[in-house]
Every structure is written in C-alpha cells, then in structure tokens.
C-alpha positions in Angstrom: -98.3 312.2 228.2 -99.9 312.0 224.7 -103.4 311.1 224.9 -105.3 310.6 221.5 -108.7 308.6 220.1 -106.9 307.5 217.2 -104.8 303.8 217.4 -101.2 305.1 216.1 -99.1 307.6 216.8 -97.8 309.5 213.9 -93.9 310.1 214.6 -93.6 306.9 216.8 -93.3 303.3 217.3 -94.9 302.0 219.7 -92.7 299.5 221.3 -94.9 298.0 224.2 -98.7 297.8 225.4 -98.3 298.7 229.2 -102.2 297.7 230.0 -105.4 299.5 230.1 -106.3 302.6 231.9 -109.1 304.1 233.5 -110.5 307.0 234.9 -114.0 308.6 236.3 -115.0 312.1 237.1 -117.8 313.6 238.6 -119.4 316.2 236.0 -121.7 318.9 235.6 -123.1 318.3 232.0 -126.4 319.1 231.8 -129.0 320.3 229.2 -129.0 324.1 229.0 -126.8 326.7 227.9 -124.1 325.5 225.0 -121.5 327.5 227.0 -122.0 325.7 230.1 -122.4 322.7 228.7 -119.1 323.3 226.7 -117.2 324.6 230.0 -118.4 321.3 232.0 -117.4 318.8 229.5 -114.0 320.3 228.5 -113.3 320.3 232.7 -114.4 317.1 233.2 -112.1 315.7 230.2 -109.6 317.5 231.5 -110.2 316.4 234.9 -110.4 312.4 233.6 -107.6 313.0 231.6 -105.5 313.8 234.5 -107.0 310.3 235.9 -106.2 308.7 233.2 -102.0 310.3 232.9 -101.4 309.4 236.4 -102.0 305.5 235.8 -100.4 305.2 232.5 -97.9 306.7 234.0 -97.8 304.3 237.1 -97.4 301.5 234.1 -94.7 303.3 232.9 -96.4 304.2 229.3 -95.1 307.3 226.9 -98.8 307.3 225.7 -102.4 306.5 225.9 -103.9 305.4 222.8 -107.8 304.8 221.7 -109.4 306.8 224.5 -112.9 306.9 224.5 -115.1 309.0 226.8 -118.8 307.9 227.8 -120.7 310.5 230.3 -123.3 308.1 232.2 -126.1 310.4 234.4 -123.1 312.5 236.4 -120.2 310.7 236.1 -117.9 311.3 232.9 -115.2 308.2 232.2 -112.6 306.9 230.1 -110.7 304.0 228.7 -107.9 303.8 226.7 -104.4 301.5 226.1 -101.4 302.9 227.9 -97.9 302.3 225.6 -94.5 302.4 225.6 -93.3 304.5 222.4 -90.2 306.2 220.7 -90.0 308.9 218.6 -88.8 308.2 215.1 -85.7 309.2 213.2 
C-alpha cells in the first residue's frame, strides 16, 4: 500500500477515488527527550498507518493519498483518500 501526504502519485494514474480512510492510535508523545519523543511518534505512525492500510484495503484502493496526521492529548490520527491506481507505461 502506498501511503503519501502529497495529492498525486508520480508513476500512476489514478483511476478511482475508493472513499476516505481513517485511523486512531493511542501514543506516547510527550515532552522530554528528542529520542523518545522520535521513537513514540514514528510507532504510532506506523501503528496508524497500519489502521489506515487495512481500510483502504477493505475499499479495494492501490493507494492512500493526502494523509495528514494530528496528535490530540494521547491519541495520534489520520485521514487520507484511498484510490484505485495503475502504474504507467
């Protein structure tokens, strides 16, 4: 599953917009040291990520474009647009 911020996909055409997915972890961002506070929010994107693969995927979607991530209090989530798309020539 490709997941990116950006709106395109360089290589593809994007054939169909499947729907929008979401997904919500629990996290353990907090203020303190930069390396724990770098090790908590690249598991909980990865963790959300996961989330976020398994319902695109449900939709039947190639990709998940526009993602954006918000962390509110404890809780890190994410939105994107699941698609359909073929790899060019």
């Amino acid at each position: 599953m490709i997941i990116t911020t950006g709106h395109t996909l360089e290589g593809y055409t994007i054939t169909q917009y499947q729907g929008i997915v979401t997904g919500a972890v629990l996290t353990t961002v907090k203020a303190g040291a930069d390396r724990l506070k770098t090790a908590a929010w690249q598991n909980g994107i990865a963790g959300v990520n996961e989330i976020l693969s398994a319902n695109a995927e449900r939709k039947f979607a190639d990709a998940i474009l526009g993602v954006q991530y918000f962390l509110e209090g404890d809780t890190l989530a994410a939105v994107g647009t699941a698609v359909k798309a073929v790899k060019n020539a």
